[in-house]
C-alpha positions in Angstrom: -6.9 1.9 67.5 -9.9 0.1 66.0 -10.2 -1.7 62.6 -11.3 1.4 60.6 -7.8 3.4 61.9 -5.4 0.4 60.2 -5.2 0.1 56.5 -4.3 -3.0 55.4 -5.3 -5.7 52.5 -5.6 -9.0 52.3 -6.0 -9.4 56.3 -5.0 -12.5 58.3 -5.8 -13.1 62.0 -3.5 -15.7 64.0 -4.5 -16.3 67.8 -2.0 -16.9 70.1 -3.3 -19.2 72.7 0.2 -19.0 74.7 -0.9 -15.0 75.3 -4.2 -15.1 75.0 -4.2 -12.7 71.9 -4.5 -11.7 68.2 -2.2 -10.8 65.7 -3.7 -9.3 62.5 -1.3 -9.5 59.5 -1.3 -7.8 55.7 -0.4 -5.9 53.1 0.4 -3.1 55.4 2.7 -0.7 52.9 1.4 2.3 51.8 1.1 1.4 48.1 2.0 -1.8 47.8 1.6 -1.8 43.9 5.1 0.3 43.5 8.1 1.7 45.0 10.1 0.7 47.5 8.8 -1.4 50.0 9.3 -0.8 54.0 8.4 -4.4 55.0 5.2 -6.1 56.9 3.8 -4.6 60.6 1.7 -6.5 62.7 -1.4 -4.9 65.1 -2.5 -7.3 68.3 -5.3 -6.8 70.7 -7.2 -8.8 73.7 -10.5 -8.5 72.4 -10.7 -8.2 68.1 -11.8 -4.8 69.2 -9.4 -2.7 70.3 -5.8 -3.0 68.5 -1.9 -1.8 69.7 1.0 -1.5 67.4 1.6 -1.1 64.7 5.0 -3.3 65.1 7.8 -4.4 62.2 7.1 -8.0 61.4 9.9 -7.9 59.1 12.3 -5.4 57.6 14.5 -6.8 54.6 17.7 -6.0 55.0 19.7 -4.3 52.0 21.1 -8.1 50.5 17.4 -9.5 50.6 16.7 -10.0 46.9 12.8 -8.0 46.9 12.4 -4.2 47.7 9.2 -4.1 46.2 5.4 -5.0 46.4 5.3 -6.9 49.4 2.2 -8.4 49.8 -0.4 -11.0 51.5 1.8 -11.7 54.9 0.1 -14.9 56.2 1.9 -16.5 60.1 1.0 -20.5 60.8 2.2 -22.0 64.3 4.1 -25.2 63.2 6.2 -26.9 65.7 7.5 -25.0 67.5 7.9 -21.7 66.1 6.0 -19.6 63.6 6.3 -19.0 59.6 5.4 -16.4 57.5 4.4 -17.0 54.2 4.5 -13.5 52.1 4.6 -12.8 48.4 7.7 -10.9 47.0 9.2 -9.7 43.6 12.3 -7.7 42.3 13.1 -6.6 39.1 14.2 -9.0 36.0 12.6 -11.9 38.8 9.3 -13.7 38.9 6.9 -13.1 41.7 6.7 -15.7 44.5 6.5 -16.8 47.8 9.1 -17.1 50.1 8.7 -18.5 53.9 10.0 -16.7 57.1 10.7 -17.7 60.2 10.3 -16.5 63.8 10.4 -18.1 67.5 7.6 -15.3 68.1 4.0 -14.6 66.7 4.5 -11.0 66.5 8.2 -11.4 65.3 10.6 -10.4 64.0 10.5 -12.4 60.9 13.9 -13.4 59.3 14.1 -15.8 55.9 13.8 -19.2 56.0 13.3 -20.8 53.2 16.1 -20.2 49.9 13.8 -17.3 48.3 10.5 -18.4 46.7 9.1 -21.9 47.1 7.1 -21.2 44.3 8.0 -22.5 40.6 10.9 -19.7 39.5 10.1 -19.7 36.3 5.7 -18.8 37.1 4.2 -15.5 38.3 2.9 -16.8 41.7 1.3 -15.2 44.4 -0.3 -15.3 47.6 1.2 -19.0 49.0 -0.8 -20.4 51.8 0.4 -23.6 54.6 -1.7 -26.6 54.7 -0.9 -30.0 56.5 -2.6 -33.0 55.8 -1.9 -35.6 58.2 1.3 -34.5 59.1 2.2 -33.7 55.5 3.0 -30.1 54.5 1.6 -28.2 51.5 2.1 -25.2 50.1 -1.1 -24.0 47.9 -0.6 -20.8 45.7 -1.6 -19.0 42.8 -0.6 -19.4 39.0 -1.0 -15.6 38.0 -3.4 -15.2 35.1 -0.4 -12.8 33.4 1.4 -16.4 32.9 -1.7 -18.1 31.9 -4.5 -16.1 31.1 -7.0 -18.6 33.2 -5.6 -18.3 36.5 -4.6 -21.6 38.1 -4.6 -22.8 42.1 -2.0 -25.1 42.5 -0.2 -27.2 45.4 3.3 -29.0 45.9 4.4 -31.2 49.2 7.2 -28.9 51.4 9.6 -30.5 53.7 8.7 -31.0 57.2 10.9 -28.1 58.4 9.1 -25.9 55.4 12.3 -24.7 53.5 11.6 -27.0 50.4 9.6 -28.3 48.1 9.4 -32.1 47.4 8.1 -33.2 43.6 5.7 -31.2 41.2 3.1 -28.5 41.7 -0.6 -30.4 40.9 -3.4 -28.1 39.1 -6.2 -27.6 41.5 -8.2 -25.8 39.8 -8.8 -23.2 36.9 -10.8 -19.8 38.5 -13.0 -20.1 35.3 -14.4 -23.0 36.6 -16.3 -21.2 39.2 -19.6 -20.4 38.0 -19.8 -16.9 39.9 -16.3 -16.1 38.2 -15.8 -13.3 35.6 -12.9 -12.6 32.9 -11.5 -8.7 33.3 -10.2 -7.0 30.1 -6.9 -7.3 29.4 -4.8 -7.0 26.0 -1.8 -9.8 26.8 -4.9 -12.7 26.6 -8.7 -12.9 24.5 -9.9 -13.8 28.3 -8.5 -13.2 31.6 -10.1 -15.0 35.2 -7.9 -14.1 38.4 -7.2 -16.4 41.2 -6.0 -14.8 44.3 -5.7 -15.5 48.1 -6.2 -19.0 48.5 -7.1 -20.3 52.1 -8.0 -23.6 54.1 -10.9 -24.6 56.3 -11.1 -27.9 57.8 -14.9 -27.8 58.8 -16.0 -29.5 61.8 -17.6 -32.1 60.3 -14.2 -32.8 58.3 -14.9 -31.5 54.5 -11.9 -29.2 53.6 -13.3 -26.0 51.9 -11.2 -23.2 50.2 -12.1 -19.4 50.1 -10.2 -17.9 47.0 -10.8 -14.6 45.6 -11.3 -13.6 41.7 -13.9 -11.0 39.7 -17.7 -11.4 39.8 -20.6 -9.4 38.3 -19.9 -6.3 40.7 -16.2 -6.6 41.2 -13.5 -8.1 43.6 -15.4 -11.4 45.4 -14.4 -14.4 47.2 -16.2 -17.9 46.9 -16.0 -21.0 48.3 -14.6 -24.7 47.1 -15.3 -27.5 48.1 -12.8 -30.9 47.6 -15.0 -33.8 47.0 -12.6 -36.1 48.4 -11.8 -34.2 51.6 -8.1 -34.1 50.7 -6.2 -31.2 49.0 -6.0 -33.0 45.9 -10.0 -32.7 45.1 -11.7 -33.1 43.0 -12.9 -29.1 43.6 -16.2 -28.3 43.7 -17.1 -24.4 42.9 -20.0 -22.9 44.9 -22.6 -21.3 42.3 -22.3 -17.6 44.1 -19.5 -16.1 45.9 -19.5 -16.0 49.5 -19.0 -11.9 49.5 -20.3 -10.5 45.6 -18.8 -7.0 46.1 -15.6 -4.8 46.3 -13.7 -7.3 48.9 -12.0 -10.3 49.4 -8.7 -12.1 49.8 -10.1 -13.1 53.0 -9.3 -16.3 55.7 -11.2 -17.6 58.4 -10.0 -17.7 62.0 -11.5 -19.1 65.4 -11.3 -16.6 68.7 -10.5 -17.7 72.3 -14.2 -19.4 72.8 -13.9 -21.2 69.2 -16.0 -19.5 67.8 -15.8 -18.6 63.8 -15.2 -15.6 61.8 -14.3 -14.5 58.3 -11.9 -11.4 57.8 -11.5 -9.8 54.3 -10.5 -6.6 53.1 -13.2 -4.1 51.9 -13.8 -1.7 50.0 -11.0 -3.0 47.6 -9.6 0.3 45.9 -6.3 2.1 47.8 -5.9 3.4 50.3 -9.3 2.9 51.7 -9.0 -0.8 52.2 -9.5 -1.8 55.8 -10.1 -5.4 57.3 -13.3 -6.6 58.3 -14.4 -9.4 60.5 -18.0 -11.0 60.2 -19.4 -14.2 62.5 -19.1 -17.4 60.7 -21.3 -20.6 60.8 -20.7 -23.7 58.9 -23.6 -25.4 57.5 -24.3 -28.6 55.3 -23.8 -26.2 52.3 -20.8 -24.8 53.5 -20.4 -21.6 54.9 -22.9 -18.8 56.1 -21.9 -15.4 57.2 -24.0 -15.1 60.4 
């Protein structure tokens, strides 16, 4: 298969160095907005060209406590293994992330942590890993349908990734990007989205952040910048989004010769969304689709 045969959203490429070869992940249900959910697959291929599978990644089993709108499937190496960060609900529960575990790339993925890491009580979506020397984060989205202005948070995990330690700390609001639009809705007076958070240690050592929201011509992704190098920030918006129109939720990945690129999902409407990968180059501005 090639990239235009697979659909999938919110696309995530891991590269497995031990095998020499890619794993694309996502939102891989049919309609992942309702009904029962059948789980996450995972495609792999030699070349970002030509893809195999699709294979389960995980299947819930009948006790899991979400059947329903799984979504954003993200796999980090750590240790010695590899965990899956994924954003579940269920009825009468608040939406979250949960983390899953797997001595394989490909999987199968079981649970690892004790449901969501999240906050219980928040909507929450689309949880990312980031480790700052040697110190494990997990950044996520406060949903807007909690808050109206949607919120990027992160709270310190555990070193084995199956807790949280302390408080969440407010990031940033999405309205603070300049490029960032509200979308009608009748449960606030203004509503700004934050969605798909992702981390990008440049080479030069600034961290960067692609997250995704609503511009002038729908679904786009933009750039942050943390002043102080660390996850804490301050967080500096870019002024235009990185990709305007109809895509997003997006993360960047290095292939076999280190060289950059930026997947996203485009168009952004069901069940035409496919992922897309475009060359990469960091510059003294931050990032430049090549």
């Amino acid at each position: 298969m090639r990239l235009d045969d697979i659909q999938i959203r919110d696309p995530f490429v891991l590269f497995d160095a031990d095998t020499a070869r890619y794993h694309l992940f996502g939102s891989t249900d049919a309609n992942i907005w309702s009904g029962p959910a059948t789980g996450f697959d995972t495609y792999w291929s030699d070349d970002l060209v030509h893809w195999h599978g699709p294979t389960p990644a995980f299947r819930p089993t009948p006790a899991f406590w979400s059947h329903t709108q799984y979504w954003a499937p993200e796999v980090h190496r750590h240790g010695d293994a590899f965990y899956m960060f994924a954003t579940f609900t269920a009825e009468g529960l608040r939406r979250g992330t949960q983390v899953l575990r797997s001595a394989r790339p490909e999987g199968p993925y079981e649970p690892w942590s004790d449901g969501p890491l999240t906050p219980r009580d928040w909507e929450c979506l689309d949880g990312t890993l980031h480790v700052e020397d040697g110190t494990p984060y997990l950044v996520f989205c406060h949903e807007w349908k909690d808050v109206g202005d949607g919120e990027v948070h992160a709270v310190r995990l555990t070193g084995d990734l199956r807790a949280t330690v302390g408080d969440p700390i407010l990031l940033f609001r999405a309205s603070e990007a300049p490029w960032a639009r509200s979308i009608p809705r009748p449960e606030f007076p203004q509503v700004y989205v934050t969605d798909g958070p992702s981390m990008h240690r440049t080479a030069d050592g600034r961290l960067l952040m692609l997250w995704s929201s609503f511009g002038d011509t729908g679904y786009a992704m933009g750039v942050a910048t943390s002043a102080s190098g660390r996850i804490s920030g301050p967080w500096v918006q870019a002024e235009e989004p990185i990709w305007p129109a109809d895509g997003g939720h997006g993360m960047i990945f290095a292939d076999a010769v280190g060289r950059l690129y930026l997947t996203l999902h485009t168009p952004n409407a069901t069940p035409d969304e496919r992922a897309r990968f475009f060359p990469l180059e960091e510059t003294a501005d931050g990032l430049r689709l090549a």
